[in-house]
C-alpha positions as CSV (number, residue, x, y, z in Angstrom):
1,X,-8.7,-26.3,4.4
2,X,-7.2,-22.7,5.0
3,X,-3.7,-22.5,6.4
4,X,-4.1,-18.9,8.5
5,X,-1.8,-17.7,11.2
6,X,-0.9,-14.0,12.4
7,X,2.8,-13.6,13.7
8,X,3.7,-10.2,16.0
9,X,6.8,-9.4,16.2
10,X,8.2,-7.5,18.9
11,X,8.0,-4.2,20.0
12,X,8.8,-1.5,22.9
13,X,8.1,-2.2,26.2
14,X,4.4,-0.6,26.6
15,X,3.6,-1.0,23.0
16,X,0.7,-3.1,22.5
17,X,0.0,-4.1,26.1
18,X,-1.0,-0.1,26.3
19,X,-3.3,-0.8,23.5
20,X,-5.1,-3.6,24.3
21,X,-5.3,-2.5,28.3
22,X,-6.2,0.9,28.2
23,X,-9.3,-0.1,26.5
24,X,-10.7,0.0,22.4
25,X,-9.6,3.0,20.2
26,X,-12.9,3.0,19.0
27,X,-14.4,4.3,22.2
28,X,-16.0,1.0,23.4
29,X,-15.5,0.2,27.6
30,X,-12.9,-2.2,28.2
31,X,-12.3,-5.6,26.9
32,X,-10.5,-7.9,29.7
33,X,-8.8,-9.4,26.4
34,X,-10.1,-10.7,23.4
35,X,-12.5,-13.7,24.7
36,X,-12.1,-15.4,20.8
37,X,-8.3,-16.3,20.8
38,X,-6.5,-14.9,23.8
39,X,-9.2,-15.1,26.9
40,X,-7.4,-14.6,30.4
41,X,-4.2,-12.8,28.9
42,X,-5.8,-9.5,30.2
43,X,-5.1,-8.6,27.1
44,X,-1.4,-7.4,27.0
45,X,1.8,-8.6,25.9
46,X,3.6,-10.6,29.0
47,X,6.0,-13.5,29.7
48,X,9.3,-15.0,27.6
49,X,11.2,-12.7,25.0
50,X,10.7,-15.1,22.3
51,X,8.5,-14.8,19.3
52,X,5.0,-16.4,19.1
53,X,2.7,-17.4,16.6
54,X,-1.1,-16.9,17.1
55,X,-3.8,-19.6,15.0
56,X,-7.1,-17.6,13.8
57,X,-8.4,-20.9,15.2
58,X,-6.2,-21.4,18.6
59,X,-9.6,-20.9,21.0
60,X,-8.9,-19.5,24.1
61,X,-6.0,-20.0,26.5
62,X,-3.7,-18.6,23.7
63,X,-0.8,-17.2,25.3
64,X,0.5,-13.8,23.9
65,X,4.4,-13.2,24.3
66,X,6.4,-10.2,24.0
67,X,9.1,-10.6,21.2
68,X,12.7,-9.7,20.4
69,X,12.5,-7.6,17.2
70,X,12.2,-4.2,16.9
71,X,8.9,-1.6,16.0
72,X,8.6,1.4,14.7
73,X,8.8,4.1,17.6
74,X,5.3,5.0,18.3
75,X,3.7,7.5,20.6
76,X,0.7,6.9,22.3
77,X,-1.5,10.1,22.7
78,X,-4.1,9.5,25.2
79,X,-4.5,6.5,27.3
80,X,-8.0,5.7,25.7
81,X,-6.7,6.0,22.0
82,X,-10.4,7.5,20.7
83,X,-10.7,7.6,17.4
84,X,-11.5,10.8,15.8
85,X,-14.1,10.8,14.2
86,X,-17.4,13.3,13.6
87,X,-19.5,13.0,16.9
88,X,-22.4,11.4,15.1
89,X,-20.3,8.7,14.1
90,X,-18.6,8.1,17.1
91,X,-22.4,7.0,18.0
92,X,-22.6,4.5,15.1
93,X,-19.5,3.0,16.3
94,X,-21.4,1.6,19.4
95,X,-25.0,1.0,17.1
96,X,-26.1,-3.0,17.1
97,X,-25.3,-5.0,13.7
98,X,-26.0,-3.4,10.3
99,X,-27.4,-5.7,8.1
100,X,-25.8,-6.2,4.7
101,X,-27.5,-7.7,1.7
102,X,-25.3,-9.8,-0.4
103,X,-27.7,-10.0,-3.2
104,X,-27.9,-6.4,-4.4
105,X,-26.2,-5.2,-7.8
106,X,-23.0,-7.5,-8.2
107,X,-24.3,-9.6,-6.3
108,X,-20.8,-11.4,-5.6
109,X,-17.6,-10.9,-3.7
110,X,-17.4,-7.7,-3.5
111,X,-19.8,-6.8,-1.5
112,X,-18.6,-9.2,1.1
113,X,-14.9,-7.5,0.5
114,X,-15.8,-4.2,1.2
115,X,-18.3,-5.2,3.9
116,X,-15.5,-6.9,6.0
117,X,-13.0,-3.9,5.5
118,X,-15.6,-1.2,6.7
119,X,-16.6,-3.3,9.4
120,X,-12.9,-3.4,10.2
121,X,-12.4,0.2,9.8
122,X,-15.1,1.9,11.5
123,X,-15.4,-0.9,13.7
124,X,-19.2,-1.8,12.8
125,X,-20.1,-5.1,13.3
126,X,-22.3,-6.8,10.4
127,X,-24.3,-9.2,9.3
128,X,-24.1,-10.3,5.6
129,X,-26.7,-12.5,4.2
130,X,-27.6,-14.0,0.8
131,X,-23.3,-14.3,0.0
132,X,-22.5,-14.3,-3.3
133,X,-26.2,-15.1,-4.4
134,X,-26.0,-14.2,-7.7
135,X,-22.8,-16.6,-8.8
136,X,-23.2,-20.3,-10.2
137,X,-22.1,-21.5,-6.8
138,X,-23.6,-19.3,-3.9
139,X,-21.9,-19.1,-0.4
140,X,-18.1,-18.4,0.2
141,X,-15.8,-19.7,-1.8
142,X,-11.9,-20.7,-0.4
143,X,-10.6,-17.2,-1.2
144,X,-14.0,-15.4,0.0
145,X,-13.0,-17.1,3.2
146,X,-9.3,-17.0,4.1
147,X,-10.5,-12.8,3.1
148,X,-12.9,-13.0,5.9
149,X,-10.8,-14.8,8.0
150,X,-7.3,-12.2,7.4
151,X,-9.6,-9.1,8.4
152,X,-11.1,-10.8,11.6
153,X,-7.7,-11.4,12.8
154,X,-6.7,-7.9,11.4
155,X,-9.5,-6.2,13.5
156,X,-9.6,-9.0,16.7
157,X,-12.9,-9.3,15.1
158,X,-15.2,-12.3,16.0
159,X,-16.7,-14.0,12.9
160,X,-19.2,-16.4,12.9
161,X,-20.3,-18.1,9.6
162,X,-17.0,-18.4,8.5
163,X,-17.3,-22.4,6.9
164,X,-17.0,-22.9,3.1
165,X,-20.4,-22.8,0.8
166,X,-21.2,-20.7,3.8
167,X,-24.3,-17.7,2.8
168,X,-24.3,-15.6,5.6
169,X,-21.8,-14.6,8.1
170,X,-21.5,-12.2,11.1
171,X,-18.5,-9.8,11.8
172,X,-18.0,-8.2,15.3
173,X,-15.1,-5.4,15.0
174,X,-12.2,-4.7,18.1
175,X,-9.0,-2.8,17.6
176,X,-6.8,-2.9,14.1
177,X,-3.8,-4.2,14.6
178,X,-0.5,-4.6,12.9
179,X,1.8,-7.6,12.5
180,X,3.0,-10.1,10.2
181,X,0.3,-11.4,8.2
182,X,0.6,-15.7,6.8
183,X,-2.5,-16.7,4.4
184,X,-2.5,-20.0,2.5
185,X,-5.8,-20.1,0.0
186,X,-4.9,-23.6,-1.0
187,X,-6.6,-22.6,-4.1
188,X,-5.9,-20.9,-7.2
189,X,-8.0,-18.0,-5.2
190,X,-7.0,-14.6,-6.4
191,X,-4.3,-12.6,-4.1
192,X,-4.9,-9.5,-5.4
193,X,-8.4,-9.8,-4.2
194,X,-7.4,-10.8,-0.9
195,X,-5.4,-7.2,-1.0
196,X,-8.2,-5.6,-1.8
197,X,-10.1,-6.7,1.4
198,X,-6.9,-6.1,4.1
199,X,-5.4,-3.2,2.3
200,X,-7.6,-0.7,3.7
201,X,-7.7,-2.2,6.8
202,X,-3.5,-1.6,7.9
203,X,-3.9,1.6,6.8
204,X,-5.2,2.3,10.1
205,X,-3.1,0.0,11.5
206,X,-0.5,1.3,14.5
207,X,2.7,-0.2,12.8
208,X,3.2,-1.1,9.2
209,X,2.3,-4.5,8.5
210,X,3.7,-7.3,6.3
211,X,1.9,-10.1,4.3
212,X,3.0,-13.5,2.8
213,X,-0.1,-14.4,0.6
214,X,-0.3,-18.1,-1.3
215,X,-2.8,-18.9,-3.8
216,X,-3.3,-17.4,-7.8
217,X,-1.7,-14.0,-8.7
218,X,-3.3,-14.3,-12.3
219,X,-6.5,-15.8,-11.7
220,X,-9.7,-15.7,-13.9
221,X,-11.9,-13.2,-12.9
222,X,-9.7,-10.8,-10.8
223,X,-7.0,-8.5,-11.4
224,X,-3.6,-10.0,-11.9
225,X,-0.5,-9.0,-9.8
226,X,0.9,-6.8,-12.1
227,X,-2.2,-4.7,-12.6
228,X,-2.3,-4.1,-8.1
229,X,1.6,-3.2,-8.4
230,X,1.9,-0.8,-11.1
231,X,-1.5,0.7,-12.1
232,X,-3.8,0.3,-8.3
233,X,-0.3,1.3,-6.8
234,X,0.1,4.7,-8.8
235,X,-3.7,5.6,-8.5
236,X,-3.8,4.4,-4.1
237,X,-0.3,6.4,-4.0
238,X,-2.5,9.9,-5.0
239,X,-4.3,9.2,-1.8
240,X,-1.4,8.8,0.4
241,X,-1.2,5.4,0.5
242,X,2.3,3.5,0.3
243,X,3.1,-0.3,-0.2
244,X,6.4,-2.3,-1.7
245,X,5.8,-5.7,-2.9
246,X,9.5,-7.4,-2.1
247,X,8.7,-10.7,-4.3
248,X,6.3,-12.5,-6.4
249,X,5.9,-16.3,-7.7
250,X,3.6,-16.7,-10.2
251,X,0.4,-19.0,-9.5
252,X,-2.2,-20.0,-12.1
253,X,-5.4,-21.9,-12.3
254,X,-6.3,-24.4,-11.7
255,X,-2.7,-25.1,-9.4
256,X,-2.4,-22.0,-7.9
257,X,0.8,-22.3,-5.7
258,X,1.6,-18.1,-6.5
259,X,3.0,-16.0,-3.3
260,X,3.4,-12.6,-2.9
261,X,5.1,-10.6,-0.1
262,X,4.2,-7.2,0.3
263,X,4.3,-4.2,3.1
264,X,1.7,-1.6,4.2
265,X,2.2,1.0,5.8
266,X,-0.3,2.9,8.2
267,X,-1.9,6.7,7.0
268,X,-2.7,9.3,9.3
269,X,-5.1,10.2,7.0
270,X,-6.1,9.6,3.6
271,X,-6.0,12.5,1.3
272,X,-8.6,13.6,-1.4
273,X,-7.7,13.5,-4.8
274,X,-8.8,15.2,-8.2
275,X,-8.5,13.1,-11.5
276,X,-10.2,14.9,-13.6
277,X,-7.6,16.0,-16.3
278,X,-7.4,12.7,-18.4
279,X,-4.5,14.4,-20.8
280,X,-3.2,12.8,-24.4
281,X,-1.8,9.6,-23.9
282,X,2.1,10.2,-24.5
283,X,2.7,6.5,-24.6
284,X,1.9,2.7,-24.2
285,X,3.6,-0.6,-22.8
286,X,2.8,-3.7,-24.1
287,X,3.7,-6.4,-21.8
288,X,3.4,-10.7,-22.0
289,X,4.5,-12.5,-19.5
290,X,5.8,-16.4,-19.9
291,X,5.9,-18.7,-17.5
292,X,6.8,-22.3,-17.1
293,X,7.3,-24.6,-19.7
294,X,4.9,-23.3,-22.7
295,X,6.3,-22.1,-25.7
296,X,7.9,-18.7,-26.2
297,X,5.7,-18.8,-29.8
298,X,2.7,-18.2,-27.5
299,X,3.9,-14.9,-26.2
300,X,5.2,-13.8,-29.3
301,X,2.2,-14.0,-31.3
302,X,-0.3,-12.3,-28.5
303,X,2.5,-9.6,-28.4
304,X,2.7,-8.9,-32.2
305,X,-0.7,-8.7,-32.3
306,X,-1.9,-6.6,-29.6
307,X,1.2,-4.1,-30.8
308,X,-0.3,-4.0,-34.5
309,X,-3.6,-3.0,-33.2
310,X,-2.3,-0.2,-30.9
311,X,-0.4,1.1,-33.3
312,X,-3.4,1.2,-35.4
313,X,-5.2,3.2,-32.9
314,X,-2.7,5.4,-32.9
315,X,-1.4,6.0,-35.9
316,X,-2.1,9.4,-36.3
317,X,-0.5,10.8,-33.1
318,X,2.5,8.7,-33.5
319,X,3.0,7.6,-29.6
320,X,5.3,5.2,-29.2
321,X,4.4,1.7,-28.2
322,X,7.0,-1.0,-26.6
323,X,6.3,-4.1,-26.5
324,X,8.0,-6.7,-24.1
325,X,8.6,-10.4,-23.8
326,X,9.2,-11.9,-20.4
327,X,10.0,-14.9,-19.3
328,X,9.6,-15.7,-15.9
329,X,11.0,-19.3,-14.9
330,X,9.7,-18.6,-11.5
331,X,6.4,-19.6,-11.1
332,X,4.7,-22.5,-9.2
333,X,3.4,-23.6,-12.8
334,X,2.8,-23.2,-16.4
335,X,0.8,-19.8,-17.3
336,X,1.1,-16.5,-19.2
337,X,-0.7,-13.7,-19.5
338,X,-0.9,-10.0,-21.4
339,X,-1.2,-6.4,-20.0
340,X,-1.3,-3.1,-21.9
341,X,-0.9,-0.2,-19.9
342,X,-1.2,3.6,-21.7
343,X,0.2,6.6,-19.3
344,X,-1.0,10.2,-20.6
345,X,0.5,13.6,-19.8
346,X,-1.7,14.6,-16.9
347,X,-0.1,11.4,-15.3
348,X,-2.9,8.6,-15.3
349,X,-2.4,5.3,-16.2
350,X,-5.3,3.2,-18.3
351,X,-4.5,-0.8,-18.2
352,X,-6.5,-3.7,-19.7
353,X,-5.3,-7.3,-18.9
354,X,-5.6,-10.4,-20.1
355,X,-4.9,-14.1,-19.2
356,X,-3.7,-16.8,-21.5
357,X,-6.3,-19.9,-22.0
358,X,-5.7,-23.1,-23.5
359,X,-8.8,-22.6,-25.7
360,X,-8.0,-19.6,-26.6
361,X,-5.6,-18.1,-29.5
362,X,-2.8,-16.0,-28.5
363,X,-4.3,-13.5,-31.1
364,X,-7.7,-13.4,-29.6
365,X,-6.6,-12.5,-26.4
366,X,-4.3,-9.7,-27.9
367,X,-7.9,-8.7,-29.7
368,X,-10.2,-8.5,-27.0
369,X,-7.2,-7.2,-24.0
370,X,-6.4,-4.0,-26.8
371,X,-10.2,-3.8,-27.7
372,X,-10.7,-2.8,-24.0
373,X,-7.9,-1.0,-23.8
374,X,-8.5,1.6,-27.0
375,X,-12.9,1.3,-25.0
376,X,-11.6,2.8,-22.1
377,X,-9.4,5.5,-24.2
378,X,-12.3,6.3,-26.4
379,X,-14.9,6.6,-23.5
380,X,-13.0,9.8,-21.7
381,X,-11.5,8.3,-18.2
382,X,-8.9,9.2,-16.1
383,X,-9.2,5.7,-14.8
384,X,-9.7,2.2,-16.6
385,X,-12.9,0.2,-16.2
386,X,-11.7,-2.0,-13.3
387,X,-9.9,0.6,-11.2
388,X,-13.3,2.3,-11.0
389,X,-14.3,0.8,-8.7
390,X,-11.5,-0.3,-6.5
391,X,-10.8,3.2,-5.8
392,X,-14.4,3.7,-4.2
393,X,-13.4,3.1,-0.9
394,X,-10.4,5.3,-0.9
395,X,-12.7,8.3,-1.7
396,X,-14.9,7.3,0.6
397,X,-12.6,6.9,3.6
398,X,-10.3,10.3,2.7
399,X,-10.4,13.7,4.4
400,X,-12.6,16.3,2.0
401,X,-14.2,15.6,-1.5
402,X,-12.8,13.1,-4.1
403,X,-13.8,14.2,-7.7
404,X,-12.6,11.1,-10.4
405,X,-13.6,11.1,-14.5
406,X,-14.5,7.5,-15.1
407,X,-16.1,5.9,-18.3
408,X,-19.6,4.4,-17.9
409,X,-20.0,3.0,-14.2
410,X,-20.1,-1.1,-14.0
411,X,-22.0,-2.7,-12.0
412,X,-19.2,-3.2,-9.5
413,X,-18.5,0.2,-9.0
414,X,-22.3,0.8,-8.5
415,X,-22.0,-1.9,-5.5
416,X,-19.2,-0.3,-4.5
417,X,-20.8,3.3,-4.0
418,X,-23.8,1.3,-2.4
419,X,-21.9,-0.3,0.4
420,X,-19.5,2.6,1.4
421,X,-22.8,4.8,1.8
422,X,-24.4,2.2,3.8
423,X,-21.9,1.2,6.1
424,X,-20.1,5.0,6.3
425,X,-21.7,8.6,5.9
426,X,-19.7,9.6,3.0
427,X,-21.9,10.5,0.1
428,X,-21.6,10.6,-3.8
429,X,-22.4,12.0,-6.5
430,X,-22.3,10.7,-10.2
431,X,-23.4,12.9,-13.0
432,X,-22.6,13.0,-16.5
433,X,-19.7,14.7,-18.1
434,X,-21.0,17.1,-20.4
435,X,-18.0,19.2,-20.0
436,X,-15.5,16.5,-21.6
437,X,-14.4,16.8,-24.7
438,X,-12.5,13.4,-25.0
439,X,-15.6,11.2,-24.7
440,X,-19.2,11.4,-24.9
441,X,-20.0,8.4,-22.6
442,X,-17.8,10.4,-19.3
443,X,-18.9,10.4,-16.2
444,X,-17.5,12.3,-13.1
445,X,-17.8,10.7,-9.7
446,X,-17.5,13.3,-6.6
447,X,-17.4,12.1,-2.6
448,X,-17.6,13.9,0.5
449,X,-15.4,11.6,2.5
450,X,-15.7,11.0,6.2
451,X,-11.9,12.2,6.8
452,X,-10.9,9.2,9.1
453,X,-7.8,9.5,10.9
454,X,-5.7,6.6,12.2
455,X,-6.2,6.9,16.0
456,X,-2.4,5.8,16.7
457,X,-1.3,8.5,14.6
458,X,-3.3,10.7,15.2
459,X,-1.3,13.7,17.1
């Protein structure tokens, strides 16, 4: 069971009942309201100054209510609110459902994350089959789900499909909105994966937008908190792209039970970026993280170790390395986890992470976290192995052409190029690095982006 509502808070007089009744930003004929959740409100904001709260699955008769708080001031540029876009793809805007195989290359969730966000964006409604087809257990997971769900709401979308174990689901785009966002995976689900689904999405949102998200912040198989604050944070910031995270409990498996509260604030526009320069790296933190009642020994020995084998690595440059215990008491659970993050002097960032398992020594994961570290060093990036590919979507959305130095592309960051192409008409290009002298296995990614612009900002 998912736990999913949307809160608005208030905002000027004109606000979003101009939105919704003036007809779709994305250049669609009007709605009458969005039939799903708030059929016969004739789509504005109307009736008692009090706040309301809105159910992803409240069915029609919904009633919308105008709020006390206050908005961001926001000027409205034309009453139809187009969004800008190159003619041709104003046209693919209205174009019937694209069909998105789920079974290609990864073959797992991120296809369906990036999917659901483009759909969102561009407002291109979708049909994904063959979910997560390639994974021991096909069909959407808890946390596949409440994603799905968070973007239909974000977009007014209609999805259909949306049941757990579910293989194939249908998305059908309206307006991106802003608000106060509630999600409850009641799973150790990963967080950080939910933010890479919405993130993109509020971007072009009219307002910033807040999130309270419940469910694992360092779960197996997904980036952990730390990793989206600190190292996706300073790479999404080179875009344009600004986010505070006011507070964070720590969730683990198999409990879960983490939150994290976080802002996002809208773009006009993403701008291209040029991480190509990779630099010497001038230092690196070493970081374990403790939490609930296991013993500070654990922590101790992962950190000693990992810090020996940096040092190792670096020996003959001499860069410093710190190395940090902390010991969170605030957490929903017993966990604890590693992160080693080395910054060079052209300003990137290269992070491998690790989580602590009972069947596993603290100095094997201290082995095989700085083994990937000192890999992604060796290979000649700019960026680490898993910020590859989150940054696709970014290049793909900005205004000109994105040129990035990555190591040897995974398979995820393969997918990733694959569904931005399909569902946008940005294009890539991935060719081999001859020209770096830091590694022979370089590679250097270049995208023509499609240069969206936030129709709400838009001037």
């Amino acid at each position: 069971t998912l736990l999913y509502t949307i809160k608005f808070e208030a905002m000027s007089r004109g606000g979003y009942k101009d939105v919704y009744n003036r007809g779709d930003p994305y250049g669609r004929s009007g709605r009458g309201g969005n039939k799903r959740a708030y059929h016969g409100n004739e789509g504005g904001y109307h009736g008692n100054n009090t706040d309301t709260s809105i159910s992803q699955s409240s069915g029609g008769n919904g009633n919308r209510k105008r709020g006390t708080g206050n908005e961001p001031e926001v000027s409205w540029h034309s009453p139809e609110l187009s969004l800008v876009l190159p003619k041709k793809y104003q046209a693919r805007a209205k174009e019937n459902f694209i069909e998105v195989d789920g079974s290609v290359l990864e073959g797992g969730g991120q296809i369906l994350r990036i999917s659901a966000a483009l759909s969102c964006i561009v407002a291109q409604p979708i049909n994904i089959s063959k979910i997560r087809a390639c994974r021991p257990k096909p069909g959407l997971s808890a946390q596949h789900l409440a994603g799905l769900k968070l973007v239909a709401v974000a977009c007014e979308g209609e999805l259909v499909g949306d049941t757990l174990r579910s293989t194939s689901v249908s998305l059908t785009p309206q307006c991106i909105r802003s608000g106060e966002f509630n999600v409850d995976v009641k799973t150790a689900g990963s967080i950080v994966l939910l933010l890479q689904t919405i993130l993109p999405c509020l971007l072009y949102a009219p307002f910033p937008s807040t999130l309270d998200l419940k469910g694992g912040t360092d779960a197996d198989f997904a980036p952990p908190v730390d990793y989206f604050r600190f190292t996706f944070a300073h790479y999404a910031k080179m875009f344009g792209v600004s986010f505070s995270v006011s507070s964070v409990l720590r969730g683990f498996n198999p409990k879960g039970g983490g939150e994290v509260k976080l802002t996002i604030d809208p773009v006009r526009e993403l701008s291209p970026v040029d991480i190509t320069v990779r630099g010497t790296v001038t230092s690196v933190a070493v970081d374990v993280y403790m939490c609930g009642t296991l013993p500070s020994s654990l922590g101790e020995r992962c950190l000693h170790a990992a810090q020996r084998m940096v040092e190792r690595r670096f020996t003959d440059s001499k860069v410093p390395v710190k190395s940090t215990l902390h010991r969170d008491e605030d957490s929903s659970g017993s966990g604890w986890g590693l992160c080693i993050s080395a910054k060079t002097s052209s300003n990137c960032i290269i992070t491998a992470c690790g989580n602590g398992n009972p069947k596993k020594k603290p100095e094997q994961l201290a082995s095989e976290t700085a083994e990937q570290l000192i890999r992604d060093i060796d290979e000649g990036g700019c960026v680490d192995v898993h910020m590859q590919d989150q940054i696709i979507i970014l290049m793909g959305l900005a205004t000109g052409v994105s040129r990035v130095r990555t190591g040897p592309l995974t398979m995820h960051t393969k997918t990733a190029i694959h569904v931005v192409e399909l569902l946008t008409d940005a294009q890539f290009s991935v060719t081999k690095d001859t020209d770096c002298n830091l590694g022979e296995l370089s590679y250097l990614i270049e995208c023509n982006g499609i240069g969206l612009k936030n129709a709400y900002l838009t001037d």
